[in-house]
C-alpha positions in Angstrom: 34.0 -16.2 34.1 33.7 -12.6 33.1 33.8 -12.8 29.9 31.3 -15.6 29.8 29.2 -13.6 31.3 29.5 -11.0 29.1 29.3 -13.5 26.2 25.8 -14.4 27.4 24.6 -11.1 27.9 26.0 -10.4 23.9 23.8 -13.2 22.8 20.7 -12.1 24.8 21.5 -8.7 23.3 21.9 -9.9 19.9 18.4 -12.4 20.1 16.5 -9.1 21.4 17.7 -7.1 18.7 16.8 -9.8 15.8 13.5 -10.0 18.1 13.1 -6.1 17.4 13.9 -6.0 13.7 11.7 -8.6 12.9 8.4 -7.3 15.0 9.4 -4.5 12.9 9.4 -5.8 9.4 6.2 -7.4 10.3 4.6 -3.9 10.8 6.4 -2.8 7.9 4.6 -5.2 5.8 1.6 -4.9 7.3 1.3 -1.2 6.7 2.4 -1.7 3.1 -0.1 -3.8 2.7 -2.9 -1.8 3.7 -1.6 1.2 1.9 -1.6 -1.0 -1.6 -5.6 -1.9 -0.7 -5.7 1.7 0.0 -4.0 3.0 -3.3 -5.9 -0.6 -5.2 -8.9 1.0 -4.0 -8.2 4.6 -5.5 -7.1 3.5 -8.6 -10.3 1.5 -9.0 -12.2 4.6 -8.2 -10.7 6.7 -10.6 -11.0 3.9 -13.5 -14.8 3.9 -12.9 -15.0 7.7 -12.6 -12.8 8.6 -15.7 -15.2 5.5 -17.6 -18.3 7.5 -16.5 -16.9 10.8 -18.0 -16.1 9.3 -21.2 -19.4 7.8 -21.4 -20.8 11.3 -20.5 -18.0 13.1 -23.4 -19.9 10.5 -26.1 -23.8 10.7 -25.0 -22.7 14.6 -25.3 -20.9 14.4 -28.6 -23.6 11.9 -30.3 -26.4 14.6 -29.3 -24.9 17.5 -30.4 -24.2 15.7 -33.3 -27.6 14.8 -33.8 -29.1 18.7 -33.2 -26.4 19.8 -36.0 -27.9 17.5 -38.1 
């Protein structure tokens, strides 16, 4: 019948569509996932640099300190 038909096409719709979203969440996650290595990554960096500038601030401090003395 007709609407049968129509039934079965709604259903093959409805399968493509879930089909769709989820392809899409998977490349949702995916990409968030590489942008929290990414921003993992930069936060590491900037630990290490600002570590080596405080390092640098106290060698500077403890030998001016030393030349004033």
């Amino acid at each position: 019948s007709e609407l049968g038909r129509r039934n079965s096409e709604g259903i093959v719709a409805l399968q493509e569509g879930t089909a769709a979203l989820q392809m899409s969440q998977m490349r949702t996650d995916a990409a968030l996932q590489v942008f929290q290595q990414h921003t993992d990554a930069a936060i590491e960096r900037l630990t290490a640099s600002s570590e080596r500038t405080d390092q640098l601030l106290e060698y500077l401090i403890r030998r001016d300190q030393r030349s004033l003395e």
